[in-house]
DRENFI-439205 format. One record per residue (C-alpha): residue number from 1; x, y, z. Coordinates in nm, 3 decimals, padded with zeros to 5 digits. Example, Ala and Ser with C-alpha at 12.3 -4.5 7.8 and 13.67 -1.06 7.14 Angstrom:
BEGIN
+-----+---------+---------+---------+
|   i |      c1 |      c2 |      c3 |
+-----+---------+---------+---------+
|   1 |  01.230 | -00.450 |  00.780 |
|   2 |  01.367 | -00.106 |  00.714 |
+-----+---------+---------+---------+
***
This chain:
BEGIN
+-----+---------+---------+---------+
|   i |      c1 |      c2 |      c3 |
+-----+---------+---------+---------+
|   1 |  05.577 | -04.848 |  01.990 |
|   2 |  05.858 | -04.640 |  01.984 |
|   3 |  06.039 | -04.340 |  02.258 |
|   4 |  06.232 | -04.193 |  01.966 |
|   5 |  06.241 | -04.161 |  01.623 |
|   6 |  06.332 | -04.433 |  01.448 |
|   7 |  06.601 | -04.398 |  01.204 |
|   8 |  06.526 | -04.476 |  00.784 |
|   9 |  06.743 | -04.730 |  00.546 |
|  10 |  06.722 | -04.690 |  00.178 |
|  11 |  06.469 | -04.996 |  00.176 |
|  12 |  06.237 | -04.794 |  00.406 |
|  13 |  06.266 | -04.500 |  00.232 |
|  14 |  06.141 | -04.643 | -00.091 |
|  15 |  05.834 | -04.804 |  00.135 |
|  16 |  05.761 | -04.442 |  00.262 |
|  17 |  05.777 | -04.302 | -00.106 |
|  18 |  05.579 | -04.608 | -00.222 |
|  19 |  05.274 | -04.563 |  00.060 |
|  20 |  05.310 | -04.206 |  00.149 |
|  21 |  05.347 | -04.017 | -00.132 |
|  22 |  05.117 | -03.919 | -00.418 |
|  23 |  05.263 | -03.681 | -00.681 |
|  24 |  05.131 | -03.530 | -01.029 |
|  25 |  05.355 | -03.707 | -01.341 |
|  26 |  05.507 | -03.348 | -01.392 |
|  27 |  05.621 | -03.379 | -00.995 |
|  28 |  05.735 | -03.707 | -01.054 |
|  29 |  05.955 | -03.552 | -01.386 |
|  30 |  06.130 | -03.266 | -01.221 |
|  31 |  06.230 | -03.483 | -00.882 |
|  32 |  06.388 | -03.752 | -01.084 |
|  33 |  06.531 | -03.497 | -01.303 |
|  34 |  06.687 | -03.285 | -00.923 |
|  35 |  06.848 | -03.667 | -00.848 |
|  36 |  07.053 | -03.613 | -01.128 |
|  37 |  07.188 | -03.225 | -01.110 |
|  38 |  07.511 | -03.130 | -00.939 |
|  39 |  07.336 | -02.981 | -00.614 |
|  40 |  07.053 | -03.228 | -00.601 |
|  41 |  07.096 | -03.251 | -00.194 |
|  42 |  06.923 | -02.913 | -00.225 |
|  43 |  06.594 | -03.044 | -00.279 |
|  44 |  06.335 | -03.100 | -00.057 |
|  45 |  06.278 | -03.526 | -00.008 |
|  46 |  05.925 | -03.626 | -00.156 |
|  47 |  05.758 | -03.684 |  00.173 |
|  48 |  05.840 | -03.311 |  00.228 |
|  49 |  05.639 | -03.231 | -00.061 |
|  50 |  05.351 | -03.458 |  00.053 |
|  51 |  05.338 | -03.310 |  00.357 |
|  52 |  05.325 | -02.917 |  00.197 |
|  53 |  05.040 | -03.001 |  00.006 |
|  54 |  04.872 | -03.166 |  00.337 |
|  55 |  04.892 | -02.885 |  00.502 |
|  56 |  04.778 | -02.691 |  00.239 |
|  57 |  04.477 | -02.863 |  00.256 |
|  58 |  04.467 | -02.797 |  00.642 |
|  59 |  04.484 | -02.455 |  00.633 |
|  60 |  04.262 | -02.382 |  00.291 |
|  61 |  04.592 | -02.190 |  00.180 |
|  62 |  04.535 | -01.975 | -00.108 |
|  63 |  04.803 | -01.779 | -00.087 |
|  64 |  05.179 | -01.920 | -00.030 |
|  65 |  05.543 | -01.720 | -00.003 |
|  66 |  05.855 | -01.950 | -00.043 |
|  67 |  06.186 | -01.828 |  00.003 |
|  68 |  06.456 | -02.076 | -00.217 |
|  69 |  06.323 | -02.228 | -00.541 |
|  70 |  06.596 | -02.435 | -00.672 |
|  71 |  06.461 | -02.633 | -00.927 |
|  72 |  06.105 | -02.550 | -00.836 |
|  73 |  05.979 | -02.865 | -00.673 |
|  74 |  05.843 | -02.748 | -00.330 |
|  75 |  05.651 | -02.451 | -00.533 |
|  76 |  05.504 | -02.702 | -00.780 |
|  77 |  05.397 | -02.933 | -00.534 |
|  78 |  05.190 | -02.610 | -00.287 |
|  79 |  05.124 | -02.491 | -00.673 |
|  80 |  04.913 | -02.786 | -00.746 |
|  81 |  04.762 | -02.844 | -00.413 |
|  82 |  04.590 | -02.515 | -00.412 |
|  83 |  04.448 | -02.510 | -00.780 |
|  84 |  04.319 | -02.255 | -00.982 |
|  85 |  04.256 | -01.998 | -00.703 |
|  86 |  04.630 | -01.975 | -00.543 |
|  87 |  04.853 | -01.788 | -00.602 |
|  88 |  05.298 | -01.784 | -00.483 |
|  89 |  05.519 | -01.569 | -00.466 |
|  90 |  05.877 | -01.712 | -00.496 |
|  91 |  06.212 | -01.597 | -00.400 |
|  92 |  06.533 | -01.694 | -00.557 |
|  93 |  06.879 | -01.543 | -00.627 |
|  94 |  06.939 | -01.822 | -00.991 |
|  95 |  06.845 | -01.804 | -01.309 |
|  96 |  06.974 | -02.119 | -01.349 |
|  97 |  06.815 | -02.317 | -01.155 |
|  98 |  06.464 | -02.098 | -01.185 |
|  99 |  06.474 | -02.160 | -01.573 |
| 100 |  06.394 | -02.527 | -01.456 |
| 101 |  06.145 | -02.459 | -01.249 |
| 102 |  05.971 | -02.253 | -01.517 |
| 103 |  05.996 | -02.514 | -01.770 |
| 104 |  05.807 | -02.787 | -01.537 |
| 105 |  05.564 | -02.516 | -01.370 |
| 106 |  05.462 | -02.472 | -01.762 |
| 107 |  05.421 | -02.838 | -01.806 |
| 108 |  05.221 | -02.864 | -01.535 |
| 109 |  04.989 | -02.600 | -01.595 |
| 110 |  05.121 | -02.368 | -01.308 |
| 111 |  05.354 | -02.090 | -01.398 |
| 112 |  05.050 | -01.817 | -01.449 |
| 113 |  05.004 | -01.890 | -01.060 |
| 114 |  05.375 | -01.796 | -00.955 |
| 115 |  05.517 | -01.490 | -00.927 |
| 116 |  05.875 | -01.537 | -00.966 |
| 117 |  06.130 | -01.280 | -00.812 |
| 118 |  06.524 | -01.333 | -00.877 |
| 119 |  06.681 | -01.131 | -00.695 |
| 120 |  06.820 | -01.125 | -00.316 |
| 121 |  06.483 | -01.235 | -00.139 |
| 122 |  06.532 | -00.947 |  00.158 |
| 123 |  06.473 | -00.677 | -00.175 |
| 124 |  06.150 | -00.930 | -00.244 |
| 125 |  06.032 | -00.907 |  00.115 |
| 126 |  06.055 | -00.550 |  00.144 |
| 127 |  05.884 | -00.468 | -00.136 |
| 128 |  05.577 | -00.676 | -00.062 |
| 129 |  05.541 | -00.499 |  00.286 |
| 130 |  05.619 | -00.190 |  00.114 |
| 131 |  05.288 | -00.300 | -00.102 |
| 132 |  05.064 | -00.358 |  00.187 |
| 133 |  05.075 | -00.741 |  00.170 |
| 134 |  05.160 | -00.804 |  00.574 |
| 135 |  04.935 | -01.018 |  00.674 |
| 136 |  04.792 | -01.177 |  00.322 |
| 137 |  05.034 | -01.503 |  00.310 |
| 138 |  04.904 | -01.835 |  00.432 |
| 139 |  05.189 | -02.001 |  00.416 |
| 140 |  05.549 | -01.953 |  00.400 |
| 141 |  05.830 | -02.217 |  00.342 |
| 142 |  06.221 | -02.114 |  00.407 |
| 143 |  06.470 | -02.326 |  00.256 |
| 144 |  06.726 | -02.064 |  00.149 |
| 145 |  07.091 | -01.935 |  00.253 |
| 146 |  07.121 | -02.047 |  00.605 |
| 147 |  07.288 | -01.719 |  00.739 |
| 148 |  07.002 | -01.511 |  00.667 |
| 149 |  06.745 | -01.737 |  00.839 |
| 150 |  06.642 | -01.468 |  01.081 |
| 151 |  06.614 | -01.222 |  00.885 |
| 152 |  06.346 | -01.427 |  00.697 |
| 153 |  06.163 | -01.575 |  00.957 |
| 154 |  06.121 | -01.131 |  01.108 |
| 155 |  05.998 | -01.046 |  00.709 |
| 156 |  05.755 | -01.367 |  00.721 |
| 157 |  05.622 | -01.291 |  01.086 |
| 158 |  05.510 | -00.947 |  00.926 |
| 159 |  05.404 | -01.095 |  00.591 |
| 160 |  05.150 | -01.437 |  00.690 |
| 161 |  04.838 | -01.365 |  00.857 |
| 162 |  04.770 | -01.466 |  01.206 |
| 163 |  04.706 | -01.824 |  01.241 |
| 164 |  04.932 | -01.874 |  00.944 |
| 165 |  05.227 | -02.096 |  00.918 |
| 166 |  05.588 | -02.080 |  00.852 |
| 167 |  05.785 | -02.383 |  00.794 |
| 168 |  06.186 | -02.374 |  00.809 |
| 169 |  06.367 | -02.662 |  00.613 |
| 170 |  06.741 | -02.764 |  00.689 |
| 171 |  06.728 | -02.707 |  01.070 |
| 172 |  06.958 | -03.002 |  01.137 |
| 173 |  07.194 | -02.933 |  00.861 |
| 174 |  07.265 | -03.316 |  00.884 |
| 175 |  07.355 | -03.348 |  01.245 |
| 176 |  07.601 | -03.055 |  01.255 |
| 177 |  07.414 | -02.832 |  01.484 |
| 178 |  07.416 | -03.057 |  01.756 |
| 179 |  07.809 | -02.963 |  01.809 |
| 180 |  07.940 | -02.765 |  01.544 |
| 181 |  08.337 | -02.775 |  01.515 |
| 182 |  08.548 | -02.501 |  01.427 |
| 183 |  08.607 | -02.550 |  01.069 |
| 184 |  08.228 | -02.540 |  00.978 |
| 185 |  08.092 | -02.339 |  00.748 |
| 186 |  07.948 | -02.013 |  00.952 |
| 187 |  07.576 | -02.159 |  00.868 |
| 188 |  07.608 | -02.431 |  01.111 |
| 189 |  07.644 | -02.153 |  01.399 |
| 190 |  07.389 | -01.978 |  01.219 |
| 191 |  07.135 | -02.206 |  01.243 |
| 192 |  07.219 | -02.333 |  01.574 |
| 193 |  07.122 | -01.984 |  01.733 |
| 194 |  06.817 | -01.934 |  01.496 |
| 195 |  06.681 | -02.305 |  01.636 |
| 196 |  06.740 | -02.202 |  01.966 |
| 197 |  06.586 | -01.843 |  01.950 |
| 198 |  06.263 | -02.005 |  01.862 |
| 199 |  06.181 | -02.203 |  02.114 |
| 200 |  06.082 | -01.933 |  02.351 |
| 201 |  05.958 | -01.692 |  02.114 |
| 202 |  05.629 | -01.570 |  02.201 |
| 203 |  05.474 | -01.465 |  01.910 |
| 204 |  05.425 | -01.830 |  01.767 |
| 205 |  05.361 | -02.203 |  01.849 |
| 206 |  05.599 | -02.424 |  01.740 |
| 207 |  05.653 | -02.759 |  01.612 |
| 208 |  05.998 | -02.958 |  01.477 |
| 209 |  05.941 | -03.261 |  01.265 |
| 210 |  06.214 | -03.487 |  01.184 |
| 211 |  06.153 | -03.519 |  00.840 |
| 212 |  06.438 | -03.436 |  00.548 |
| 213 |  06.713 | -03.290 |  00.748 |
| 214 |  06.444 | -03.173 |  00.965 |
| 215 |  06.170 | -02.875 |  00.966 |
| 216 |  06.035 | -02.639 |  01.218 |
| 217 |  05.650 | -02.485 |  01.217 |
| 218 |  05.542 | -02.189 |  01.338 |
| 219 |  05.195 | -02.118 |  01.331 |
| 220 |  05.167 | -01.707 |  01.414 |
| 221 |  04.959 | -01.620 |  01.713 |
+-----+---------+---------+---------+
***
């Protein structure tokens, strides 16, 4: 037994990845592929994925918002878990990196499910409540620009139903929120306030995991 959480070495990282995670060989493709590109620390770890797709399961989502592709890993991974009958919407600013995500969503037999928009993700959020779709998300995952957390987190509050989840990736921002200096980047600040604003909020239950550089749920009352 353990008071705290216990910190993870390279050797038991690779026995977490070895027991704990379960991927599709077009999952498996596109991570190994991430390790290799420039701005591979912005993917999600594998156990993150595993975990998605567990709660997927939980919650019977069908229908699943994610704000911050990248290369398209965390939207493959909820992608598969669902199956034929869900359906994403994704938000991301690249074509870059989205042109990789399309190319492994096709291998996998997904991209017909995902409806990509690239373009600032606020313009994406708007227009879906403009549409009528409050309430009609299961599931939302945030893992984008860190200043514009909140203003995420108020569009997904509108947009998942009630009972719903939202899970926030990057809430440590690898130790630097616990006492940000002056030279740091204006995110750290950022996401200081926005972890501390949701501990009292009222209109959801909350949950931090320490897993990746940590995650927050929010299930919506």
């Amino acid at each position: 037994m353990t008071r705290t959480t216990i910190a993870f070495d390279d050797q038991l990282a690779a026995y977490l990845l070895q027991i704990g995670v379960t991927e599709h060989p077009v999952q498996t493709a596109l991570r190994e592929f991430t390790a290799t590109h420039r701005m591979a620390k912005m993917q999600i770890s594998p156990e993150q994925g595993q975990f998605l797709a567990w709660l997927v399961k939980l919650l019977g989502v069908r229908r699943y918002l994610e704000i911050g592709v990248f290369t398209g890993y965390s939207a493959l991974t909820v992608a598969l878990a669902m199956g034929e009958q869900g359906r994403t919407v994704a938000c991301d600013m690249s074509v870059e990196f989205t042109t990789i995500a399309r190319d492994y969503w096709r291998q996998a037999g997904v991209e017909d499910s995902i409806a990509l928009y690239v373009q600032p993700a606020v313009q994406t959020l708007q227009m879906l409540l403009d549409d009528g779709q409050a309430g009609s998300f299961d599931l939302a995952f945030i893992d984008a620009d860190k200043t514009s957390y909140p203003q995420y987190y108020e569009a997904c509050l509108q947009l998942v139903r009630p009972g719903g989840v939202i899970a926030v990736d990057n809430i440590f921002l690898n130790g630097r929120v616990v006492s940000p200096k002056p030279g740091d980047p204006p995110a750290v600040r950022a996401m200081q306030a926005f972890n501390a604003s949701l501990k009292h909020d009222p209109r959801v239950v909350m949950s931090v995991l320490p897993i990746g550089d940590g995650m927050t749920l929010l299930t919506r009352r």
